[in-house]
TIDO-100911 format. One line per 10 residues: number of its first residue (from 1); their letters; for each residue x, y, z of N, C-alpha, C, O. Coordinates in steps of 0.05 Angstrom, whole numbers, always signed. Layout:
BEGIN
NUM> a> X Y Z X Y Z X Y Z X Y Z ~ ... $
***
This chain:
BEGIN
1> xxxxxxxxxx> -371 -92 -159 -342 -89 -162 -330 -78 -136 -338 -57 -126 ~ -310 -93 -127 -296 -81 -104 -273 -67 -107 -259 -63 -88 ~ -266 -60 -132 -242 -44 -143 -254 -15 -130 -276 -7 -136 ~ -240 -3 -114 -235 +21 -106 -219 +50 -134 -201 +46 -150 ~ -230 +66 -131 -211 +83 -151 -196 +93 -135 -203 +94 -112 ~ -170 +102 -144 -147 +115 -136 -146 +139 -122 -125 +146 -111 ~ -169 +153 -120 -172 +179 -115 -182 +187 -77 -181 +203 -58 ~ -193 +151 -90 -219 +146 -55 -194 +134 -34 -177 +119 -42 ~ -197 +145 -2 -178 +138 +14 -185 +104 +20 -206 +91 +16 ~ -161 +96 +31 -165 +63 +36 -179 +64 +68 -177 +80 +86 $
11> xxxxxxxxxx> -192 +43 +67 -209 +43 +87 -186 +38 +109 -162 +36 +106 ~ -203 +36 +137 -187 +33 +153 -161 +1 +161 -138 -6 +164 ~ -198 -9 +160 -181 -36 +152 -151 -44 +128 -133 -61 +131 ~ -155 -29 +109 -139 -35 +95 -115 -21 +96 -95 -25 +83 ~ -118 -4 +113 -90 +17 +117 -71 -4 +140 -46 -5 +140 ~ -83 -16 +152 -70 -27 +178 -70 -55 +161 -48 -65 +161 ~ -84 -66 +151 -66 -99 +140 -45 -91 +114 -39 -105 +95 ~ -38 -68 +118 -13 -50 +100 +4 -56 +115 +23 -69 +107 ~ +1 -46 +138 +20 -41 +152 +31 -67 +174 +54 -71 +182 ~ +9 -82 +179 +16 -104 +194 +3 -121 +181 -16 -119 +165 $
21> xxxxxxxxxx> +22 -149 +191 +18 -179 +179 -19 -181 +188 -28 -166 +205 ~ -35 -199 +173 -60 -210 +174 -59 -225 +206 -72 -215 +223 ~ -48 -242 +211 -43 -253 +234 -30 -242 +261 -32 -255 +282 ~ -16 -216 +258 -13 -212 +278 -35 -185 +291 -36 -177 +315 ~ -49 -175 +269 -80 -158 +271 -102 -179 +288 -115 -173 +307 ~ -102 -202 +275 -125 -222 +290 -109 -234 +318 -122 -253 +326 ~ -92 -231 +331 -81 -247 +353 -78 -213 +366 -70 -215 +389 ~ -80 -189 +361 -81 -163 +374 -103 -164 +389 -108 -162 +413 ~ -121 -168 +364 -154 -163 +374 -162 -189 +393 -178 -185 +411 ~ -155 -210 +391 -160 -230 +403 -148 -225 +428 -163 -233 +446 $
31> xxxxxxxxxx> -128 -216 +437 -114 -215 +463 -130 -192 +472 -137 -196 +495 ~ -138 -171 +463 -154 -151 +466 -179 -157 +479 -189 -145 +498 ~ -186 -173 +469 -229 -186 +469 -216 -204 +501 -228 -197 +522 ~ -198 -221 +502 -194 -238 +526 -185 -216 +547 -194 -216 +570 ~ -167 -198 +539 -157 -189 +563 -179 -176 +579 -185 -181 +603 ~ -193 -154 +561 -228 -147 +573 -240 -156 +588 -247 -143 +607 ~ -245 -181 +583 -260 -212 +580 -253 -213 +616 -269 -208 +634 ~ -224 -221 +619 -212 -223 +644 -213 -203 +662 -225 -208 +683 ~ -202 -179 +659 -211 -150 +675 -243 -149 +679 -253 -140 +699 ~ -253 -157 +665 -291 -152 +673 -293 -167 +698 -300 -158 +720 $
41> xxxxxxxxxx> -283 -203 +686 -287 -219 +713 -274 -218 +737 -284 -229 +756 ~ -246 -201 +738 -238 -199 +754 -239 -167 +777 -228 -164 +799 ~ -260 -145 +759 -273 -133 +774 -299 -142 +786 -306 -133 +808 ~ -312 -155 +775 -339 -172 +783 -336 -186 +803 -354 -192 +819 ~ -302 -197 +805 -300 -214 +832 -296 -191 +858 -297 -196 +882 ~ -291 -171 +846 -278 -146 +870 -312 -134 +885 -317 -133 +909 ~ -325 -128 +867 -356 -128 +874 -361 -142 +884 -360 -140 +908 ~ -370 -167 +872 -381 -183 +888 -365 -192 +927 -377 -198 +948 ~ -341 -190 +924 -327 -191 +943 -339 -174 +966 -349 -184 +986 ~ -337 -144 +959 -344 -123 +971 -371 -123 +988 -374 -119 +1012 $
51> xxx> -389 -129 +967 -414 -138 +971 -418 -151 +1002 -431 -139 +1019 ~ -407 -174 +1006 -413 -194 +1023 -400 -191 +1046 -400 -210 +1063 ~ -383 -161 +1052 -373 -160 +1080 -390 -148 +1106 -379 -148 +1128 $
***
């Protein structure tokens, strides 16, 4: 049974798709995971740059 009782706090997840739309939580995290994604490669290029002078 996934009925929660009344007493027990809402998980995290469920406090925040309270509060914000389903779709704009998955396009947060997604721009989140890419923007990372990009800063990693774009310090990896600063290294590697460095590297080779």
């Amino acid at each position: 049974m996934s009925h929660t009782p009344p007493d027990q706090p809402l998980s995290v997840l469920k406090r925040i798709e309270s509060k914000f739309p389903r779709g704009l939580v998955i396009r947060l995290v997604a721009y989140l995971f890419v923007g990372h994604l990009f800063a990693g490669f774009v310090y990896m290029l600063f290294v590697l740059g460095a590297r080779n002078q």
